[in-house]
DSSP file (Angstrom, degrees, kcal/mol; ACC not computed):
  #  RESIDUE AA STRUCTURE BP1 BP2  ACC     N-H-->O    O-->H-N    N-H-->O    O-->H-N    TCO  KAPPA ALPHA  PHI   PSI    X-CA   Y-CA   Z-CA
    1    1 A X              0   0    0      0, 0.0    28,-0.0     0, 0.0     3,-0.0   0.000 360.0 360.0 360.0 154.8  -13.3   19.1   17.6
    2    2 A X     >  -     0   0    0      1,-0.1     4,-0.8     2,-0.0     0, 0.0  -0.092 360.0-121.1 -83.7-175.4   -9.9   20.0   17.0
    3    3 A X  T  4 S+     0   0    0      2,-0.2     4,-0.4     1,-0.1     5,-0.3   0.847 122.7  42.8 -82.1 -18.9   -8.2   20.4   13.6
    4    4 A X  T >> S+     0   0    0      1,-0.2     4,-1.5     2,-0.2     3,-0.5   0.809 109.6  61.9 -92.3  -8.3   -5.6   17.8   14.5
    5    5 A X  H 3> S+     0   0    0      1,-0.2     4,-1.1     2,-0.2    -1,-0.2   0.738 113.5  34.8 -73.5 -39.8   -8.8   15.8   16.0
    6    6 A X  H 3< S+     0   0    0     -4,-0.8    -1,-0.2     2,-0.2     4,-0.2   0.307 107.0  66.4 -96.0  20.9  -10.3   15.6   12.4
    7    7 A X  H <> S+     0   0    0     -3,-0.5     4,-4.8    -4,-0.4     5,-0.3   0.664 111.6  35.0-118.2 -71.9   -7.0   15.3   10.8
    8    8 A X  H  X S+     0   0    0     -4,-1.5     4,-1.2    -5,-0.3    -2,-0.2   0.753 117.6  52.1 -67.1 -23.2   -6.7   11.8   12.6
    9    9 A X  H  X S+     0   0    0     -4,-1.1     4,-1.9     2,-0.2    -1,-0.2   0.836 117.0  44.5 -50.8 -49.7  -10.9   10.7   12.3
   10   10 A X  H  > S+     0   0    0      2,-0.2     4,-2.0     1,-0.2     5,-0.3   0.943 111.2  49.5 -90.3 -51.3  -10.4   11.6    8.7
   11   11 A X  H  X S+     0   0    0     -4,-4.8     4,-2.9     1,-0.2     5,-0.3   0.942 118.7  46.1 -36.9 -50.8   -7.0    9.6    8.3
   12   12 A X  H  X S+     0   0    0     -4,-1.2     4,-1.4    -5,-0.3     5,-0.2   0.880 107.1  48.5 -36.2 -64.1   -8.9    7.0    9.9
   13   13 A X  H  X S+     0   0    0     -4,-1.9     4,-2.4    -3,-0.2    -2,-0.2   0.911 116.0  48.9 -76.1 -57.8  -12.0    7.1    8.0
   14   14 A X  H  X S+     0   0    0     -4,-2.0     4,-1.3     2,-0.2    -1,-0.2   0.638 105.7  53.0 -43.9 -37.3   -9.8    7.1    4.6
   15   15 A X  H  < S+     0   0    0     -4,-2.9    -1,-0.2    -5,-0.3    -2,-0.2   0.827 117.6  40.6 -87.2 -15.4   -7.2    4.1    5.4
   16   16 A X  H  < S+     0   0    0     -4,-1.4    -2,-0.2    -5,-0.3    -3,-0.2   0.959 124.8  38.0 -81.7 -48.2  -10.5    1.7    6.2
   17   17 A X  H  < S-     0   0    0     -4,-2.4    -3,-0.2    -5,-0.2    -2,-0.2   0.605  88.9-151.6 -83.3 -15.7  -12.4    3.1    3.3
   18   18 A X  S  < S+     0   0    0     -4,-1.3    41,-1.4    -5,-0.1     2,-0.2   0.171  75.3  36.5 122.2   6.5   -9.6    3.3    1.0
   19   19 A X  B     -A   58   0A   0     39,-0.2     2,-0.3    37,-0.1    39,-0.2  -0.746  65.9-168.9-171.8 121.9  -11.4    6.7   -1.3
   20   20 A X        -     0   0    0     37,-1.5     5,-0.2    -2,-0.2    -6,-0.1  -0.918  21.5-128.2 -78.8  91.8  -13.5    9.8    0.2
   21   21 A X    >>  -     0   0    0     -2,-0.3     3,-3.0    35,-0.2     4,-1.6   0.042  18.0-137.2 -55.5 114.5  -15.5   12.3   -1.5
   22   22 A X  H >> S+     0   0    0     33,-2.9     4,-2.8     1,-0.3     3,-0.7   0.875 110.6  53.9 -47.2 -44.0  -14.6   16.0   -0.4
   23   23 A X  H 3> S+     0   0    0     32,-0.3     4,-1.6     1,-0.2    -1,-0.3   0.757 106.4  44.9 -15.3 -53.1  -17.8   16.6   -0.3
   24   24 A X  H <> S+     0   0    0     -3,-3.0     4,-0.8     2,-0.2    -2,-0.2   0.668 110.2  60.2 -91.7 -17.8  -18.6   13.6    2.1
   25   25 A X  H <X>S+     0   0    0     -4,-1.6     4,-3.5    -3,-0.7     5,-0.6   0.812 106.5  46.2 -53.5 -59.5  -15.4   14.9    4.1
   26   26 A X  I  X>S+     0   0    0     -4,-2.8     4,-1.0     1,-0.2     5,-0.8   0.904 120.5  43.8 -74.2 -24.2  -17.4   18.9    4.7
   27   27 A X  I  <5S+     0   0    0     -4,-1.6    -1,-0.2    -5,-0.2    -2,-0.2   0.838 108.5  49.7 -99.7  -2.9  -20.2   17.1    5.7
   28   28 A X  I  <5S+     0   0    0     -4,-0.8    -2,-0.2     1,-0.1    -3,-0.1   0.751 131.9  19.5 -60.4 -50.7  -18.9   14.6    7.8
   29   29 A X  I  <5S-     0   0    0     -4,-3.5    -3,-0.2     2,-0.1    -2,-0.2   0.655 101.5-125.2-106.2  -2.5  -16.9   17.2    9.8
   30   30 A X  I  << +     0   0    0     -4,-1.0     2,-0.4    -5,-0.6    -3,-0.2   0.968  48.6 165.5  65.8  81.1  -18.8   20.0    8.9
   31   31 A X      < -     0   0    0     -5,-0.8    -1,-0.3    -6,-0.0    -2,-0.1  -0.967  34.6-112.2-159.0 134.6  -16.0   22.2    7.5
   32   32 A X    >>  -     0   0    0     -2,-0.4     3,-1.9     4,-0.0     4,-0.8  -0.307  48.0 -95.0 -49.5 137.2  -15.7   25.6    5.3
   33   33 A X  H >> S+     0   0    0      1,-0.2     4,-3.1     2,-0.2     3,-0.8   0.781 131.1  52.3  10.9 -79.4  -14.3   25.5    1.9
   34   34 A X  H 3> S+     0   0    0      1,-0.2     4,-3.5     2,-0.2    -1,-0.2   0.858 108.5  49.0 -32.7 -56.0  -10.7   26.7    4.0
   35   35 A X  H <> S+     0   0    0     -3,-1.9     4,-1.2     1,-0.2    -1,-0.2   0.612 106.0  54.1 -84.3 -18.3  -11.0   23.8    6.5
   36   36 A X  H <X S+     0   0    0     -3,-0.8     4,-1.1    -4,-0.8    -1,-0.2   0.941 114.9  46.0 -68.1 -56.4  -11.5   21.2    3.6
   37   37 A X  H >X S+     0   0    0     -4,-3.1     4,-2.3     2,-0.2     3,-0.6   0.862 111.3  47.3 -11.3 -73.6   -8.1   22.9    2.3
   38   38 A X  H 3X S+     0   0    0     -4,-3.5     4,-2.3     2,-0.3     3,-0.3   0.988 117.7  45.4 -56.1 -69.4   -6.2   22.8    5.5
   39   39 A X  H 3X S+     0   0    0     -4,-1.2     4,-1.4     1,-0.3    -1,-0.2   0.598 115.1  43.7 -59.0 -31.1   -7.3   19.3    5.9
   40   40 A X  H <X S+     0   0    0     -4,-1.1     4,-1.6    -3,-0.6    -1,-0.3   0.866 113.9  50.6 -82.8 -44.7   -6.5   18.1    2.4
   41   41 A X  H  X>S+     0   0    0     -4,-2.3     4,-1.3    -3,-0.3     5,-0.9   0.989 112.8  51.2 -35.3 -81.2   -2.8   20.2    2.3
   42   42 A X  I  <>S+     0   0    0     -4,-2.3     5,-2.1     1,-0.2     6,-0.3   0.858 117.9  36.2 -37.1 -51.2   -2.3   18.2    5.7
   43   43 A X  I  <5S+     0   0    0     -4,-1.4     6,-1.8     3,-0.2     7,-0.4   0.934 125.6  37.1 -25.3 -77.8   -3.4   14.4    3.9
   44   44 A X  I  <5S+     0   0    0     -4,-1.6    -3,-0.2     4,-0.2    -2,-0.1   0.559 132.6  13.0 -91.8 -43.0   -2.0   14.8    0.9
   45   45 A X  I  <5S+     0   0    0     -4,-1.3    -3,-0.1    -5,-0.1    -4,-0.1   0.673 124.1  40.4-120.2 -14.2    1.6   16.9    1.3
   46   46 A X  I   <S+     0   0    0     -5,-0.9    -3,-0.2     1,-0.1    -4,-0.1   0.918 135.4  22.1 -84.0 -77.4    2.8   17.0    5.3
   47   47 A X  S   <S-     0   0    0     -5,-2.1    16,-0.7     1,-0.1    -3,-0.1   0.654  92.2-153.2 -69.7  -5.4    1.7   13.2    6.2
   48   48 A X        +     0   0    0     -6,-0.3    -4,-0.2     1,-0.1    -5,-0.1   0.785  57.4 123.5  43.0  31.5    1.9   12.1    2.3
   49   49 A X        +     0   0    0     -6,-1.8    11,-3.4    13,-0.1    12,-1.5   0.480  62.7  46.6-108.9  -1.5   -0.7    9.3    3.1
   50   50 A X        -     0   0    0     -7,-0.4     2,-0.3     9,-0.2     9,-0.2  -0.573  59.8-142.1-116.3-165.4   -3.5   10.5    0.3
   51   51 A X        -     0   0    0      7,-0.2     7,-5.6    -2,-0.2     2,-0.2  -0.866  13.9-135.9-153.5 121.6   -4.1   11.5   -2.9
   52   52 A X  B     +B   57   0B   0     -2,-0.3     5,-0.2     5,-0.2     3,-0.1  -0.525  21.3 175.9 -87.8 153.4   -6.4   13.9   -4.4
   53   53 A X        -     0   0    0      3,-1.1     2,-0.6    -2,-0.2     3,-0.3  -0.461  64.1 -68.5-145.5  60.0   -8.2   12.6   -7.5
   54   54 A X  S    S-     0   0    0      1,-0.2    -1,-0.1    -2,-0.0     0, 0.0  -0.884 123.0  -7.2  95.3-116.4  -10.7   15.6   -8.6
   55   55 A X  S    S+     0   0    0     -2,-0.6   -33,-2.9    -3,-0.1   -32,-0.3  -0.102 124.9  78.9 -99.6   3.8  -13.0   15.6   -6.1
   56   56 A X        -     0   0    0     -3,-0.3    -3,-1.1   -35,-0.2     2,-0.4  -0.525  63.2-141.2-106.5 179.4  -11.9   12.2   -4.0
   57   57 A X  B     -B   52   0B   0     -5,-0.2   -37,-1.5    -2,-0.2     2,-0.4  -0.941  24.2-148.0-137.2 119.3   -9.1   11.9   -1.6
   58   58 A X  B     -A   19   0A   0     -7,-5.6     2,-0.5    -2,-0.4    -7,-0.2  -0.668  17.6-121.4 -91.2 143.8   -7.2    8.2   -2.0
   59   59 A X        +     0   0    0    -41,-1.4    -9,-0.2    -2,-0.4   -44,-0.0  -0.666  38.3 168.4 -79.4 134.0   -5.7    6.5    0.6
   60   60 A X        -     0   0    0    -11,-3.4   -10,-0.2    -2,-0.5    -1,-0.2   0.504  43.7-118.6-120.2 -18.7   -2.0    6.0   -0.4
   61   61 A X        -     0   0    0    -12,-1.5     2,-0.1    -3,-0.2    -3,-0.0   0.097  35.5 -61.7  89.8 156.8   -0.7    5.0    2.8
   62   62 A X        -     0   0    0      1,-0.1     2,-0.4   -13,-0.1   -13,-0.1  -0.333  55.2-109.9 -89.4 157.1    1.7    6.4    4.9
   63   63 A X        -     0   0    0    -16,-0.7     2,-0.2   -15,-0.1    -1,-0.1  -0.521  42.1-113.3 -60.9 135.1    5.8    6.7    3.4
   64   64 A X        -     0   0    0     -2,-0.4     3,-0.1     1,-0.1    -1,-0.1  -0.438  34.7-104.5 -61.2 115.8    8.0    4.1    5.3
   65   65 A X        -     0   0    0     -2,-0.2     2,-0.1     1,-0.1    -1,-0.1  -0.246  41.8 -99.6 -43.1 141.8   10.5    5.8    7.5
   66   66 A X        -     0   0    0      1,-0.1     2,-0.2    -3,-0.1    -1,-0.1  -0.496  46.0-107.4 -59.7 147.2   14.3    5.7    6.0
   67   67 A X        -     0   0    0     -2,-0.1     2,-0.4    -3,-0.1    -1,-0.1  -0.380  25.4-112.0 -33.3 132.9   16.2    3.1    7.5
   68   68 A X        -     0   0    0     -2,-0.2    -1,-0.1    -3,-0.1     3,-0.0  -0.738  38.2-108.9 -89.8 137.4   18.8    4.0   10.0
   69   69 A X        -     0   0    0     -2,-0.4    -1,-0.1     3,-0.0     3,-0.0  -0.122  49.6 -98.8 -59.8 160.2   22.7    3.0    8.4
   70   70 A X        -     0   0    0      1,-0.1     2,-0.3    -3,-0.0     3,-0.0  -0.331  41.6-103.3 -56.4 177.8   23.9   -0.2   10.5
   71   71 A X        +     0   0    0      2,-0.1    -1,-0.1     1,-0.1    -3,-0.0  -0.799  41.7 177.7 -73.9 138.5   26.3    0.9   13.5
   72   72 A X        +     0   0    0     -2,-0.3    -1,-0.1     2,-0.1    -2,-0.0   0.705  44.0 107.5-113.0  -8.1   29.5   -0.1   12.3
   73   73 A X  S    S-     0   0    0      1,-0.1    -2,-0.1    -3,-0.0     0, 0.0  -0.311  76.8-107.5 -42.4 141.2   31.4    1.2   15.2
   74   74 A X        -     0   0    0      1,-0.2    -1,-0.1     4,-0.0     5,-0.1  -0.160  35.3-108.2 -36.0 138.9   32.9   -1.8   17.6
   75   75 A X        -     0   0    0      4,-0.1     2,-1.2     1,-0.1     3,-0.3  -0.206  42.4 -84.2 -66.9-170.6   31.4   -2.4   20.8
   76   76 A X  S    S+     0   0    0      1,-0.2     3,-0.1     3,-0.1    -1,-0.1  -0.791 106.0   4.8 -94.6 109.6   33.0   -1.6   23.9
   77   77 A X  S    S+     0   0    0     -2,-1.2     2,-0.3     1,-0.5    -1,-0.2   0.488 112.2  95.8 110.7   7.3   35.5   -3.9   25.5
   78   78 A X  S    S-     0   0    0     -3,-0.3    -1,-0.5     3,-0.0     2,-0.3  -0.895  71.1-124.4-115.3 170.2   35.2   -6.3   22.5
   79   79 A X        -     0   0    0     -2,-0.3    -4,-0.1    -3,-0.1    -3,-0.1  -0.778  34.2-102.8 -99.8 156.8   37.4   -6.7   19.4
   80   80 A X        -     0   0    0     -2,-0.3     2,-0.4     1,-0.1     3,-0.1  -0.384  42.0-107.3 -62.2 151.2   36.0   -6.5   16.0
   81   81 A X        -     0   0    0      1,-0.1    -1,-0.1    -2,-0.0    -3,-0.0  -0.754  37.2-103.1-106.0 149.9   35.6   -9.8   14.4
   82   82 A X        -     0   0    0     -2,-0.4     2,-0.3     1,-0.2    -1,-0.1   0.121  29.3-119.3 -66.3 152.8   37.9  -10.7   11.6
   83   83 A X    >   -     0   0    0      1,-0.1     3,-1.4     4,-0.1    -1,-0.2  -0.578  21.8-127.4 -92.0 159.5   36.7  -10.5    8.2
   84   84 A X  T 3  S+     0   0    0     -2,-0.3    -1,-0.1     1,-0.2    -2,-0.1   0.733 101.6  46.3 -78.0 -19.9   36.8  -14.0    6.3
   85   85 A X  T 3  S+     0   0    0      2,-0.1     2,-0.5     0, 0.0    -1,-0.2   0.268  91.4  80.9-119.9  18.7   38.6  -12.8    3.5
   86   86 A X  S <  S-     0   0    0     -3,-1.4     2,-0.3     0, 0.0    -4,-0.0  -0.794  80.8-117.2-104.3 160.4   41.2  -10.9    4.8
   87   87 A X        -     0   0    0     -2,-0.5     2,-0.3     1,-0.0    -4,-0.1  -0.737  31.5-119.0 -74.7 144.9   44.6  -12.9    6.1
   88   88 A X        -     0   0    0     -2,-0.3     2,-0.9    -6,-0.0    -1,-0.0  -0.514  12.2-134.3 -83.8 154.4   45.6  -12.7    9.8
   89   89 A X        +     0   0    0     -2,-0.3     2,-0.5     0, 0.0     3,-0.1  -0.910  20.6 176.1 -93.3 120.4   48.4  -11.5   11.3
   90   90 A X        -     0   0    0     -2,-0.9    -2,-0.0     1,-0.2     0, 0.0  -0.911  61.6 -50.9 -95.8  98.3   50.4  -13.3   14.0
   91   91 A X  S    S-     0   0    0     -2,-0.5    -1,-0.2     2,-0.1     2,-0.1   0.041  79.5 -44.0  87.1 163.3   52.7  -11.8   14.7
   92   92 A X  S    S-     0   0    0      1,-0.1     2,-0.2    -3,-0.1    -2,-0.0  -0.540  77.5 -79.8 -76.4 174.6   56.0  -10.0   12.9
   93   93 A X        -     0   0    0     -2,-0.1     2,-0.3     1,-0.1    -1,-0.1  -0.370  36.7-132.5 -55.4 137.3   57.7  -12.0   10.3
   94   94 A X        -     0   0    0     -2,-0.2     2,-0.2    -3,-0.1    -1,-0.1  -0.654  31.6-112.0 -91.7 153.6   60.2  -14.9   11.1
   95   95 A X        -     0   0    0     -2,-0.3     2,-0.1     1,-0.0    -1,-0.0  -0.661  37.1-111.3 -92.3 149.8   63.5  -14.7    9.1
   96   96 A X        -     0   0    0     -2,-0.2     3,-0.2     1,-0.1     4,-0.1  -0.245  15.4-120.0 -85.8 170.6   63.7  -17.4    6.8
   97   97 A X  S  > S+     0   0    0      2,-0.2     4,-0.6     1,-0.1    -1,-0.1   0.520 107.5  65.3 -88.5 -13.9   66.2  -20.0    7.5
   98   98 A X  T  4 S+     0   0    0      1,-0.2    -1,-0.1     2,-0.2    -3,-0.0   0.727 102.5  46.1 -31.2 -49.5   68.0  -19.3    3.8
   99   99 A X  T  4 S+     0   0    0     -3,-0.2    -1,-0.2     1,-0.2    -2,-0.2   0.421 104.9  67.6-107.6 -16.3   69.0  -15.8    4.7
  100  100 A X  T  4        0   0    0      1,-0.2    -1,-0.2    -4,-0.1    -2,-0.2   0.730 360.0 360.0 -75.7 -33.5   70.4  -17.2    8.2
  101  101 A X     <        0   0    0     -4,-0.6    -1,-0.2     0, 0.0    -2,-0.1   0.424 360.0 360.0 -64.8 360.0   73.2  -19.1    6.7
């Protein structure tokens, strides 16, 4: 089996079971000291979905992707629509009939 093949069994095995014993991890995949390492490094700080707790590994679940900022650009071929609280324009100004006289 591969490492990224026990990487995802063990992910597995951890979000249903919600706490594993390292121990019950080397004999489950049968992995050296090293491969318990690799496997815990990978859990715990590149996918951030466990936690080591002694000798356990907790399921923390994985971090939620950031949101992407809205687009605020316009579409194409429409105009943006006006905001409620600004005033419109129509137009220039008309000269008052005051100043005409």
């Amino acid at each position: 089996m591969s490492f990224l093949e026990t990487v995802a069994k063990a992910k597995a095995y951890l979000r249903e079971h919600a706490r594993v014993s390292l121990q019950g991890l080397r004999r489950e995949f049968d992995l050296d000291e090293t491969a318990v390492d690799e496997l815990i490094e990978e859990l715990v700080d590149v996918q951030q979905v466990a936690a080591r707790e002694g000798k356990v590994l907790s399921w923390i679940g994985a971090v939620p992707p950031r949101p992407k900022p809205p687009n605020r650009s316009p579409r194409r071929g429409r105009s943006p629509k006006p905001r409620l609280n600004q005033p419109r324009h129509h137009g220039p100004p008309r000269p008052s009939v005051a100043n005409s006289r």
